[in-house]
C-alpha positions as CSV (number, residue, x, y, z in Angstrom):
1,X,26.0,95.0,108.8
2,X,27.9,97.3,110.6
3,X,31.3,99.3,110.1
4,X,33.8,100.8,112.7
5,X,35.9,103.3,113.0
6,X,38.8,103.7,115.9
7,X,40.5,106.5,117.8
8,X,41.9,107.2,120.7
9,X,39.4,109.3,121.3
10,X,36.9,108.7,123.2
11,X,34.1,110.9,123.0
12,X,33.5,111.5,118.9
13,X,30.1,112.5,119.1
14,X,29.6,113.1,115.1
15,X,32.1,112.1,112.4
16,X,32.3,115.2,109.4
17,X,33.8,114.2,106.1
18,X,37.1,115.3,105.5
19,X,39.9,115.0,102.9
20,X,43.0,112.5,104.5
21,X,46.3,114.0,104.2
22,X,47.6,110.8,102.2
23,X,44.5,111.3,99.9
24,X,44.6,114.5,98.9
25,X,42.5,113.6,95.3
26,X,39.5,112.1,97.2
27,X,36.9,114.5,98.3
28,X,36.2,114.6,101.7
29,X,35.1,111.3,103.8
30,X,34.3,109.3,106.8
31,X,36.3,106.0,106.8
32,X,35.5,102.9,108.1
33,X,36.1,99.2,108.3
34,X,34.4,96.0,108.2
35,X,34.6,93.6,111.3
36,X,37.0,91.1,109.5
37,X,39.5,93.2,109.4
38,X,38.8,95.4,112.3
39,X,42.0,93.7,114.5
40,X,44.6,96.2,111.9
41,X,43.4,98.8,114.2
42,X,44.2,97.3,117.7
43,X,47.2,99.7,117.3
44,X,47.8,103.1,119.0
45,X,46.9,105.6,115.8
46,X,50.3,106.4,114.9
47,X,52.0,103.1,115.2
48,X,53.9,102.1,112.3
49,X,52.7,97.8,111.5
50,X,52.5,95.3,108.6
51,X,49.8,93.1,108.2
52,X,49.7,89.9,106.2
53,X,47.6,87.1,105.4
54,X,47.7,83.7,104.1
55,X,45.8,83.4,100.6
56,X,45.8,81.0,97.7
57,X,48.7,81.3,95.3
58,X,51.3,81.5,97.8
59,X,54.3,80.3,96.5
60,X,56.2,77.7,98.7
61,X,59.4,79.8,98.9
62,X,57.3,83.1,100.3
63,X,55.1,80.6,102.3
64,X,58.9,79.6,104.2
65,X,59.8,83.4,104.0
66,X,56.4,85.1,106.0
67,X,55.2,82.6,108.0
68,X,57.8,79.7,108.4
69,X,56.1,77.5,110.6
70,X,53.4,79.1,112.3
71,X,50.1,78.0,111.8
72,X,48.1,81.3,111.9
73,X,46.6,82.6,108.6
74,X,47.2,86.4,109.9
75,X,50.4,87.9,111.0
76,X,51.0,91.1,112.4
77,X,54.7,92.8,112.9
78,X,55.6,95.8,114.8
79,X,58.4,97.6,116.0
80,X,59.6,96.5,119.5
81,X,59.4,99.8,120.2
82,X,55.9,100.1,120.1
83,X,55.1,97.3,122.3
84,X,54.7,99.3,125.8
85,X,52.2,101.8,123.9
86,X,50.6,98.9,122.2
87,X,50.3,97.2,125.9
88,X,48.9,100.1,127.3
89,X,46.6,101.6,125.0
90,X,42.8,101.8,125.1
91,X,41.0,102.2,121.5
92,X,37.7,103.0,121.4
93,X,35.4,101.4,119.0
94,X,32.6,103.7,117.2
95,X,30.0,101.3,115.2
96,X,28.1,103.1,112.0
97,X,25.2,101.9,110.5
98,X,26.1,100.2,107.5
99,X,23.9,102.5,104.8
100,X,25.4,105.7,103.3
101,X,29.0,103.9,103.1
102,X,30.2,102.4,99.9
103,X,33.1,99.8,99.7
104,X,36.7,101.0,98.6
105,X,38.9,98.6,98.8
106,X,37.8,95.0,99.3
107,X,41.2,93.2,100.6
108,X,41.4,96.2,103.8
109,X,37.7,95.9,104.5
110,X,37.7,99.8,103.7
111,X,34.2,101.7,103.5
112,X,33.9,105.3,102.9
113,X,30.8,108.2,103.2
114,X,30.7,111.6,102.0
115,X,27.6,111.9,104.8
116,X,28.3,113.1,108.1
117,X,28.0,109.3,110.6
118,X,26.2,109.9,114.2
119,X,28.2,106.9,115.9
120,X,25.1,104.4,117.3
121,X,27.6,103.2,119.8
122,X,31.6,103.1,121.4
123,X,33.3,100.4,122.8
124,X,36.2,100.8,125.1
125,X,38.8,97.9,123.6
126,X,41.8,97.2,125.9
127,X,44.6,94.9,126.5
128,X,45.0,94.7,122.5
129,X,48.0,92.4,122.6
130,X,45.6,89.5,124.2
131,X,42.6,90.3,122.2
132,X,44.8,89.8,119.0
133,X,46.5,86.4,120.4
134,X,43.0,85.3,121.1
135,X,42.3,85.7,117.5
136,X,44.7,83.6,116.4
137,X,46.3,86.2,115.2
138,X,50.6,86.0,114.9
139,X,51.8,89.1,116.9
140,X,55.4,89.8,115.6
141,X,57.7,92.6,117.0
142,X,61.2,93.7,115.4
143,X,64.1,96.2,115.7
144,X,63.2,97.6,112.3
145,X,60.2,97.2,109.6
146,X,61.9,98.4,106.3
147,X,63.9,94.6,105.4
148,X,60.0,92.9,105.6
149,X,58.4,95.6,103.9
150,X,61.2,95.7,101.0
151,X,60.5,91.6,101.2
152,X,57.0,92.2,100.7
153,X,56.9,94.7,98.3
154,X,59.2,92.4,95.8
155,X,57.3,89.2,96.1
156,X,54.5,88.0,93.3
157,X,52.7,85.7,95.3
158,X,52.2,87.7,98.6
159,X,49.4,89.6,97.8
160,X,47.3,90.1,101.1
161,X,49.1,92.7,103.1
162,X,48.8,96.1,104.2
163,X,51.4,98.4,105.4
164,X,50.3,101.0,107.9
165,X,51.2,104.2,109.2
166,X,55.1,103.4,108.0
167,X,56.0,107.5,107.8
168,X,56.5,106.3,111.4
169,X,58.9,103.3,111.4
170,X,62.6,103.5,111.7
171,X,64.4,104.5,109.4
C-alpha cells in the first residue's frame, strides 16, 4: 500500500516531522492519506470545502437534505469563489511507502509518521474539477459554506463528512 501527501509544491524532496498549527498536542508528524480518500485534496491548499458521503444509517429526511436526488455516494461543496483557483490549479502528488506510518483516523483515510518520508515519487495532477466528475464525485459550489456546515454539524445520521480548511470560508 501506498499513502500521499499533496502540495502545491512541487519539488518536496524530504518530508521532516512537524507539529500542525491546529494540532498543537501532537508531537511532531508527516501526514498522509490513503488513496480512497485522496480526491479531498484536489483543492488548492487553503481552500475552504465540505466533504460528505453516503453511509448506512442515513435517515430519509437528511438523505432529502444532502443529496436530494443525486445519485453519487460523494459530494463535495465549495465556495463559488474558489472555482477559478480550483480550475487552475496544479497539485502535485508525493507517494510514501506505506511502513513507518500508523493510521489516525479511519473515516479521513489519515496516516501519520514521526520518521522523516523520502517521497518515492510526484505526480503532477491537473484539471481537478474533471478528475473529480470523472470519479463520480458530486462537485457543489455556493455563495457561502456556514448554513451546510451548521446543517451538518446538527444532524445524527450524517456521520461521514469532513470539513476542511473552513478558517477560510466566508464569514
Amino acid at each position: 500500500m501506498y499513502l500521499y501527501h499533496f502540495s502545491e509544491e512541487p519539488n518536496i524532496e524530504v518530508f521532516v516531522p512537524r507539529v500542525k498549527a491546529n494540532r498543537q498536542n501532537m508531537p511532531p508528524v508527516v501526514w498522509a492519506i490513503d488513496r480512497e480518500h485522496e480526491f479531498t485534496f484536489y483543492f488548492p491548499r487553503n481552500c475552504p470545502r465540505i466533504v460528505y458521503t453516503r453511509s448506512e444509517g442515513l435517515s430519509e429526511r437528511d438523505e432529502a437534505l444532502f443529496f436530494g436526488s443525486s445519485r453519487s455516494d460523494k459530494i463535495v461543496t465549495v465556495e463559488t469563489g474558489w472555482y477559478k483557483a480550483i480550475s487552475e490549479t496544479t497539485m502535485y502528488r508525493y507517494m510514501f511507502p506505506a511502513e513507518s506510518f500508523k493510521l489516525f483516523d479511519e473515516t479521513a483515510g489519515y496516516y501519520i509518521s514521526e520518521q522523516t518520508i523520502k517521497p518515492l515519487q510526484v505526480d503532477a495532477i491537473s484539471n481537478l474539477i474533471e478528475k473529480l466528475t470523472a470519479m463520480n464525485i458530486e462537485l457543489r459550489f455556493t455563495p457561502n459554506l456556514n448554513p451546510l456546515r451548521e446543517a451538518i454539524l446538527q444532524s445524527v445520521t450524517l456521520t461521514d463528512f469532513g470539513i476542511h480548511r473552513f478558517e477560510f470560508a466566508r464569514t
